[in-house]
Rosetta silent file (secondary structure, phi, psi, omega in degrees, C-alpha in Angstrom):
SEQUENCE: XXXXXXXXXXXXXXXXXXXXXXXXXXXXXXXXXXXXXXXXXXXXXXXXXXXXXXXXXXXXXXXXXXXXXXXXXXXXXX
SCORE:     score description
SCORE:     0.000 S_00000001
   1 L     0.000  150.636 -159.039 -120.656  128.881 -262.166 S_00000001
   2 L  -140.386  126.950  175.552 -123.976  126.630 -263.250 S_00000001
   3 E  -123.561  144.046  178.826 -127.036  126.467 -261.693 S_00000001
   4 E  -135.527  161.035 -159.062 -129.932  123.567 -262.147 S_00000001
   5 E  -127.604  103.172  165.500 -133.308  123.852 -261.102 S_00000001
   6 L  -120.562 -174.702 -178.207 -135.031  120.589 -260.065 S_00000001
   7 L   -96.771  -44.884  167.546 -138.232  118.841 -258.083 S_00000001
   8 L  -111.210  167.595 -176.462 -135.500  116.717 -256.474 S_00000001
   9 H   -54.788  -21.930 -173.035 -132.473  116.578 -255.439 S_00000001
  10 H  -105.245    2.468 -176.781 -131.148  114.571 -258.117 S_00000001
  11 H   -87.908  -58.267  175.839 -133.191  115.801 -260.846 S_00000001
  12 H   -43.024  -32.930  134.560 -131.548  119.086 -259.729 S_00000001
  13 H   -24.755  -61.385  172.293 -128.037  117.464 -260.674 S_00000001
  14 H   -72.370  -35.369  171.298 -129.185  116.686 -263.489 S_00000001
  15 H   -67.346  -84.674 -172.457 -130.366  120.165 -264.590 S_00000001
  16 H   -16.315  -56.609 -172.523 -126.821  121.499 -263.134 S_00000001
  17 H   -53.813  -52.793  179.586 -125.345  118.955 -265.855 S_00000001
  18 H   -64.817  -50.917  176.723 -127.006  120.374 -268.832 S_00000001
  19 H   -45.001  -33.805  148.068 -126.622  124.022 -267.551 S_00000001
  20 H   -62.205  -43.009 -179.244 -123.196  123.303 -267.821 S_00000001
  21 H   -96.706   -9.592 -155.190 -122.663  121.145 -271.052 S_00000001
  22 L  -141.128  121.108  166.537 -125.603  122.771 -273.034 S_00000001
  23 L   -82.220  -27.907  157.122 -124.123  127.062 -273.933 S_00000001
  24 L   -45.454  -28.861 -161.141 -127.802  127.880 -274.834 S_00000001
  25 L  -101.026    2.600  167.487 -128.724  127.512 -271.280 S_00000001
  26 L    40.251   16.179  137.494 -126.125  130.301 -270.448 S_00000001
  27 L   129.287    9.906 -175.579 -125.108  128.577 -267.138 S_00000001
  28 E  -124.514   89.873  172.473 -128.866  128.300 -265.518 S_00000001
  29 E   -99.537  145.015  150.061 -131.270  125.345 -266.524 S_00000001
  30 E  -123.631  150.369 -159.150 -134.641  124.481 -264.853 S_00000001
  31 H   -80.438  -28.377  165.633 -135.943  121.392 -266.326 S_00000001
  32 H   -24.503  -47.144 -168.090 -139.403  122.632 -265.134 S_00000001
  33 H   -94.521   -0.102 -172.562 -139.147  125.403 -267.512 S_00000001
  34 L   -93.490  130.080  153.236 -137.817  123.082 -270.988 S_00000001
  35 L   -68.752  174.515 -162.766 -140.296  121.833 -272.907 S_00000001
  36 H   -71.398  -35.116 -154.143 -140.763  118.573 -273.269 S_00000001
  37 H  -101.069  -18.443  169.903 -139.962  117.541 -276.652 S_00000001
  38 H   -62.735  -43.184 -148.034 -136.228  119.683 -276.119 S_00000001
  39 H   -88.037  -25.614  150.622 -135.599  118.076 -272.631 S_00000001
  40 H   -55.901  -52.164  153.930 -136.197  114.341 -274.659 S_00000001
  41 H   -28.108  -74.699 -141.710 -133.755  115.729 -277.086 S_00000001
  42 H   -82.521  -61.277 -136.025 -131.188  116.768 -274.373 S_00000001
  43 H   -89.515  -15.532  171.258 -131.407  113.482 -272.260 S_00000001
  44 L   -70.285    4.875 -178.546 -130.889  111.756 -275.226 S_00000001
  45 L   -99.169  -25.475  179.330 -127.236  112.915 -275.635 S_00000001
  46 L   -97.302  113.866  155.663 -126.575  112.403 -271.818 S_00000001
  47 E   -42.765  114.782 -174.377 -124.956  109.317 -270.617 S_00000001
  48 H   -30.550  -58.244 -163.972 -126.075  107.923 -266.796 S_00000001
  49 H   -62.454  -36.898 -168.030 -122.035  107.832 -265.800 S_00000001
  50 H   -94.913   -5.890  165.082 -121.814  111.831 -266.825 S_00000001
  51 L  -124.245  131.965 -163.665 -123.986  113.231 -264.528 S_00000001
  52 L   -43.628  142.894  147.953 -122.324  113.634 -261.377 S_00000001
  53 L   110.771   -9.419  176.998 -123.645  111.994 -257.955 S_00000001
  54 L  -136.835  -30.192  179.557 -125.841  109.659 -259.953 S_00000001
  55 L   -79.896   -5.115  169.892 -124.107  107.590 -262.819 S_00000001
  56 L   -75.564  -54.138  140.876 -121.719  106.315 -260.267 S_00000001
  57 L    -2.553  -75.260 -178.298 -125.311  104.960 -258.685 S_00000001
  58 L   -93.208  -50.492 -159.281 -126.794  103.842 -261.637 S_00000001
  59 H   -42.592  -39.101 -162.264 -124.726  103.204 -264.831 S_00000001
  60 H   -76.646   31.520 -172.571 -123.679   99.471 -263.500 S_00000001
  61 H  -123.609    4.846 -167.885 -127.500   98.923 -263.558 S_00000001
  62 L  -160.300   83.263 -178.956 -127.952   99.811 -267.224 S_00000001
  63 L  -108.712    3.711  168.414 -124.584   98.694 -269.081 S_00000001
  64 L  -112.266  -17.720  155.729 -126.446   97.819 -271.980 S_00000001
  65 L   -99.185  141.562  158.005 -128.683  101.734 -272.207 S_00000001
  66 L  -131.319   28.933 -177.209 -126.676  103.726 -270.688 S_00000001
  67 E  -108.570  131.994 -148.859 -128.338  106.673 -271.970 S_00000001
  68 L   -63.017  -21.773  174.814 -130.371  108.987 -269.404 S_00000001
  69 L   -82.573  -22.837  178.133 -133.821  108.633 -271.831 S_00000001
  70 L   -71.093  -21.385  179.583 -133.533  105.207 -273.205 S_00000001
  71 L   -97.965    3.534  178.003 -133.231  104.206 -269.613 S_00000001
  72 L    46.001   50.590  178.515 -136.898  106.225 -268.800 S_00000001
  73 L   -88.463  -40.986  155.414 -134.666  107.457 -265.536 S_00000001
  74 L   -24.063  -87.831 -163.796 -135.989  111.095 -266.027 S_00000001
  75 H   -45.312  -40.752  176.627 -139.393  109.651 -265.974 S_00000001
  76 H   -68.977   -8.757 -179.017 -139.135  107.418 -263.168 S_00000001
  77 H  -101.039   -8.709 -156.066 -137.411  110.431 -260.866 S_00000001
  78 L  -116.029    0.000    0.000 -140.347  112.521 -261.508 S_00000001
């Protein structure tokens, strides 16, 4: 079981996804608590389409980034 810590709901999602996918994060992430210059590292590895409840949502809206930092979606949810 994985837990993610967000401001919103989908930010929260997103934290679930790395808390899962990331073994450092031992099954809890809150992105609140990542520094900054890690959590640009980590979104740059995560694909829109991979985290559930939102890349079916977005990825057809960014088929040529489809990567969550290159697409500034973090920043724009926050």
């Amino acid at each position: 079981m994985c837990v993610g810590f967000g401001a919103i709901k989908t930010l929260a999602k997103l934290a679930n996804h790395i808390a899962k996918k990331q073994p450092e994060f031992n099954g809890v992430c809150d992105l609140a608590a990542i520094p900054s210059s890690q959590l640009d590292a980590l979104l740059t590895a995560i694909e829109v389409g991979e985290v559930w409840g939102v890349g079916t949502k977005y990825q057809p809206a960014f088929k040529c980034n489809r990567y969550l930092y290159q697409n500034r979606i973090y920043q724009s949810l926050t």
